[in-house]
N, C-alpha and C positions, 0 to 999 in steps of 0.2 A: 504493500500500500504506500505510494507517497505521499511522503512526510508535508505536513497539518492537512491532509484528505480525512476530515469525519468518517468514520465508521461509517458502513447502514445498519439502520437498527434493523431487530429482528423480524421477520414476519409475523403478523397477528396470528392468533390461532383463528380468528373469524375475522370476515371484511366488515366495515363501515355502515352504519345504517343507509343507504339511499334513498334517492326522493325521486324518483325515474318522474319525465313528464308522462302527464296522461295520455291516451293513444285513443285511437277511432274504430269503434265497431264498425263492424263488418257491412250491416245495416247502410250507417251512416255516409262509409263509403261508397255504397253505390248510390245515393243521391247527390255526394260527393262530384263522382264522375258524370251523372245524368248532369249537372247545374255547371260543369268548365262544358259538355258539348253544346248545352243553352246554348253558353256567351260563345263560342265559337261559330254556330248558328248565326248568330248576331251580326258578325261581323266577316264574314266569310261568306261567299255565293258558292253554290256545290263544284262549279267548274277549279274557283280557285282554288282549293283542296289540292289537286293533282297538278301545279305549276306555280313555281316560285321564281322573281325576276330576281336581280343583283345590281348594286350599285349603286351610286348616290344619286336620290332622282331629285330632279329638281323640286324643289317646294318643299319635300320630306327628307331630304336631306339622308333618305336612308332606303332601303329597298321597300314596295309598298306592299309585299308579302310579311317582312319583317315590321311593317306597320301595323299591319291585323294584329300579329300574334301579340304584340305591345299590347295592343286593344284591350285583345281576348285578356289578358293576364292581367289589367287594371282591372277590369269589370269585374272580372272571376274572383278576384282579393278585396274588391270593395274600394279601390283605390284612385287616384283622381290620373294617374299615368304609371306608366311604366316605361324601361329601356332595359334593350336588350344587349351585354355589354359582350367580350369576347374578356378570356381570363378567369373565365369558371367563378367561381364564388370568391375568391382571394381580389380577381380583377374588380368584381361585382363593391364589395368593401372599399378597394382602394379608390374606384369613381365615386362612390357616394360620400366618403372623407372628406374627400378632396373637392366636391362638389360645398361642401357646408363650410367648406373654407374656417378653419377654424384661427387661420392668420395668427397665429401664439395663445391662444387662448386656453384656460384649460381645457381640457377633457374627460368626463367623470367615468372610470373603469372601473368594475369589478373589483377588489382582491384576491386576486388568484393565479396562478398562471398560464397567461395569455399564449393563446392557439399558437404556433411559431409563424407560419404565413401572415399572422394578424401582427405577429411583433413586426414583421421586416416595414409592413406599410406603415404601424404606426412609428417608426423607426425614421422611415424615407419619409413621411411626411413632416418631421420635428416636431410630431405631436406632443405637449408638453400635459400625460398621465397624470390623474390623481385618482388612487385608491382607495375606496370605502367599501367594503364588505355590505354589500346588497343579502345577505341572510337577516342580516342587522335591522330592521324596521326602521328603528330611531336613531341610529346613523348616520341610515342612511336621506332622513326626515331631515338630520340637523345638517348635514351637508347639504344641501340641496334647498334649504331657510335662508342660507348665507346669501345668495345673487351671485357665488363665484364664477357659477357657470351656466353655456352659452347651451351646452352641447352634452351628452352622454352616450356612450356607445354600450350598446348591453349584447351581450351570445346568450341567444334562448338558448339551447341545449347546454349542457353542464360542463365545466372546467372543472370543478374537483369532484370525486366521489361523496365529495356530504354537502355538496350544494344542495337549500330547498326551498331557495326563493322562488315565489310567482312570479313569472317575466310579465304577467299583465299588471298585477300590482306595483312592479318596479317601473312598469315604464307613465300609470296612473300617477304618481309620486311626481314622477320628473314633466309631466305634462301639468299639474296641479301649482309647480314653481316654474313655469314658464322655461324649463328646458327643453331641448327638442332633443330626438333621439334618433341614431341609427343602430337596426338590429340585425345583427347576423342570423338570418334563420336556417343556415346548412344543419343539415339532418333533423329538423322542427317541419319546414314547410310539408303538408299532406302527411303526414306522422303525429302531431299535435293538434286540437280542433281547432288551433284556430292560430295563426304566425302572427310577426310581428305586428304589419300595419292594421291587420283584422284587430289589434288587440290595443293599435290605439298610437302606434308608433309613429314615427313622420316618415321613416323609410326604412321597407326590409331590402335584404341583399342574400340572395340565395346564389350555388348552381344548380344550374340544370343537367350538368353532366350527373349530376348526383340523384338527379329525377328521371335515368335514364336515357336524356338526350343526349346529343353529339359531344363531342368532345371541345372542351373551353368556353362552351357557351353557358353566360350568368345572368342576370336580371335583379336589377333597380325598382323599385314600387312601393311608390309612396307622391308624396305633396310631390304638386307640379311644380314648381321652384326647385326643387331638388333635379327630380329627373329632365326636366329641360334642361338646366347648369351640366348636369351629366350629358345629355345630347348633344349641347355644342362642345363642352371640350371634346367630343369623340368625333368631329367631324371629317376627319381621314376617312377616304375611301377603305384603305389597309385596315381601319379600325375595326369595320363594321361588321355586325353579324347579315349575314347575306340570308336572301329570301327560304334557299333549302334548309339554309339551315335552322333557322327558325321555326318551319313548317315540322323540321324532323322535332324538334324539342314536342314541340306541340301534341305533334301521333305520339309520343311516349307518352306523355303528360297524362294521356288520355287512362295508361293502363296503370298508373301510382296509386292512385287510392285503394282500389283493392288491395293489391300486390303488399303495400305496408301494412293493413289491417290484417292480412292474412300472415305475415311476418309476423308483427306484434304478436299473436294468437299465440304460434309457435314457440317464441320467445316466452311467453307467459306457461308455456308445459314443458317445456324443457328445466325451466326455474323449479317449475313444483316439483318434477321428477326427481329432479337433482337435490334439491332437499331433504326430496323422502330418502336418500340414498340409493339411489337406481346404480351407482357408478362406482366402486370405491374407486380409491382415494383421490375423490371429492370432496375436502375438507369444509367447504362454505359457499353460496352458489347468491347472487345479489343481480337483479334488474336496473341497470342505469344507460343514462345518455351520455357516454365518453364516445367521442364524438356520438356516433351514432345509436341509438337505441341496441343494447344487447345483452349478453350475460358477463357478467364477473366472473370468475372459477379462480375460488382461494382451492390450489393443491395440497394436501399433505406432505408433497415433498417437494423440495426445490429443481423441478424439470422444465418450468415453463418456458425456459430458454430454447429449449428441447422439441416442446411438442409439437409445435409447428409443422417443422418438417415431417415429423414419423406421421401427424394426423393427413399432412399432402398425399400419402402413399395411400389415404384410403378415402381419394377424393375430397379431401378437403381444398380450399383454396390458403396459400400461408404467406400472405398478404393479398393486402385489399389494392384494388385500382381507382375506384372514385368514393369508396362507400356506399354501396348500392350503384353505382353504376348499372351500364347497361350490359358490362364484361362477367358483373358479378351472378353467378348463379348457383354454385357451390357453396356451403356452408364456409366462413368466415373463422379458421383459428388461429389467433394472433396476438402479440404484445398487447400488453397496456397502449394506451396513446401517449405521446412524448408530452404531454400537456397534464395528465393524468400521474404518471410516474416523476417529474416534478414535483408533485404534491406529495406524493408516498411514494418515496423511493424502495421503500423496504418490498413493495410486491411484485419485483421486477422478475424474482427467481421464484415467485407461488401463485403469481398471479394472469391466467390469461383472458382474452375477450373473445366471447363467442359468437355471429352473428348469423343466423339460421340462413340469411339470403332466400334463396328462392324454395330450401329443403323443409322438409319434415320432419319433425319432433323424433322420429325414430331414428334415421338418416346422423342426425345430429349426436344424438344418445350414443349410438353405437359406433362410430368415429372417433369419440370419445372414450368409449370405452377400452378398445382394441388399442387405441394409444396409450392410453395407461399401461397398459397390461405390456406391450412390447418395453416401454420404458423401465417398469419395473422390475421385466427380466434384463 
């Protein structure tokens, strides 16, 4: 070990209590999906469905296929506009930042450890952080009393395993003292009932690679002042998201809502199973959104370094490509997130994440199982 490198402490014999967000029946998602085809109806003639133009058109400044789908996606979120950005959800953040121009000002974050893509932008942007613990009610009340700030950034889904704040009551807070907000909703949007601007935000910033669509394409949606200031700095031809591709986001779009309520299901019997002891050595088994909604698995013994690969051999996937992606369709067995293990370093060697993808509670069970059992020999 070098010299003054802290020890890690030990691994818990059990994980953290979590506060996973809440997720969407089954139900709810197919009215879910009937209500984006409405607004796509709305705004779309049947022909244009099957042809998407490219390039910067005059007036719109953008392809007028990639204008719909903007459309469909403010309507569909309740929202006064959207934009469609290229840079996946990272791009998506760093336009909307930078769009609210925050010119030295502060900016109210979390206390926790920040996403690493989210550190570099707020980094390149010379965003000058201030930390309050949003668990904290009255913290977070009395910071937010002062008039220090202009601006807060909040990530719906969770940064540390015992986050249990409401992101609608945090962002009611910062709206109540006249701060405006931008929210990360990667791995929240069509997974939670309801993302940021639904909940009150001035603008979410998602990918849509992560909703299945093409690859680097993200989305802006929220106040029109925001996403206009985002449309013109992206007035490069090179910038733009062109009409197919937009169109492709959109056909995916269509098949999200089920697909995560049917996930979430999974994910919720695989945890029970795992509790009951379906698996030895299973030591502790917790539902959370690091990044993405999945399982915890505190191991008995320190392999987690390990099981990755030996779970690859029986069909697993042993790393992710967008988090739900559209590449993802094999069960998910993988590290902590680097944002996660920050916070608890100790669960790096008992700790893995499990994320059923597109599999079945069986599928998952016994991928798990068979890799324990080769590692334990």
């Amino acid at each position: 070990m070098p010299h003054g490198t802290p020890p890690t402490p030990p691994a818990p014999a059990r994980l953290p209590v979590t506060h996973p967000l809440p997720t969407v029946p089954l139900d709810d998602a197919v009215r879910t999906q009937y209500r984006l085809l409405e607004c796509t109806a709305a705004h779309f003639e049947g022909p244009q469905l099957f042809a998407a133009d490219t390039g910067v058109v005059p007036g719109l400044g953008r392809p007028r296929t990639t204008a719909r789908v903007e459309a469909v996606l403010a309507q569909f979120l309740g929202a006064e506009d959207a934009a469609l950005v290229q840079g996946a959800g990272t791009g998506a953040i760093r336009a909307a930042l930078q769009a609210a121009d925050l010119a030295g000002a502060p900016l109210l974050i979390h206390r926790a450890p920040v996403y690493r893509t989210t550190a570099v932008t707020l980094r390149g942007l010379g965003a000058d952080t201030v930390e309050v613990d949003f668990n904290d009610t009255a913290a977070l009340e009395a910071a937010l009393a002062g008039g220090r700030f202009s601006w807060a950034y909040v990530q719906h889904s969770r940064q540390r395993l015992t986050d249990s704040y409401d992101p609608g009551a945090v962002l009611a807070a910062c709206a109540a003292a006249g701060v405006r907000t931008v929210v990360d909703d990667n791995y929240a949007v069509l997974r939670a009932p309801a993302c940021g601007v639904e909940l009150g935000a001035d603008v979410s910033c998602f990918s849509l690679f992560k909703l299945h669509g093409p690859e680097g394409v993200g989305a802006v949606v929220g106040a029109r002042d925001l996403v206009e200031r985002v449309r013109a700095d992206n007035y490069s031809g090179g910038g733009q998201v062109q009409g197919h591709q937009a169109l492709d986001a959109l056909r995916a779009l269509t098949h999200v809502p089920l697909m995560w309520a049917v996930q979430s299901r999974v994910g919720s019997e695989v945890a029970e199973r795992l509790a009951a002891g379906e698996v030895p050595g299973v030591a502790d088994v917790r539902l959370a959104n690091v990044q993405d909604r999945c399982l915890i698995v505190l191991l008995d013994r320190p392999v987690a370094r390990d099981l990755p690969a030996v779970a690859a051999r029986y069909g697993a996937a042993p790393y992710p490509v967008g988090s739900n992606s559209r590449y993802e369709i094999a069960p998910l067995f993988y590290r902590m997130s680097s944002s996660s293990l920050d916070d608890a370093p100790e669960l790096a060697d008992r700790a893995v994440r499990i994320n059923p993808m597109r599999a079945g509670a069986d599928l998952v069970i016994e991928i798990l199982r068979r890799s324990l059992h080769d590692l334990k020999g």
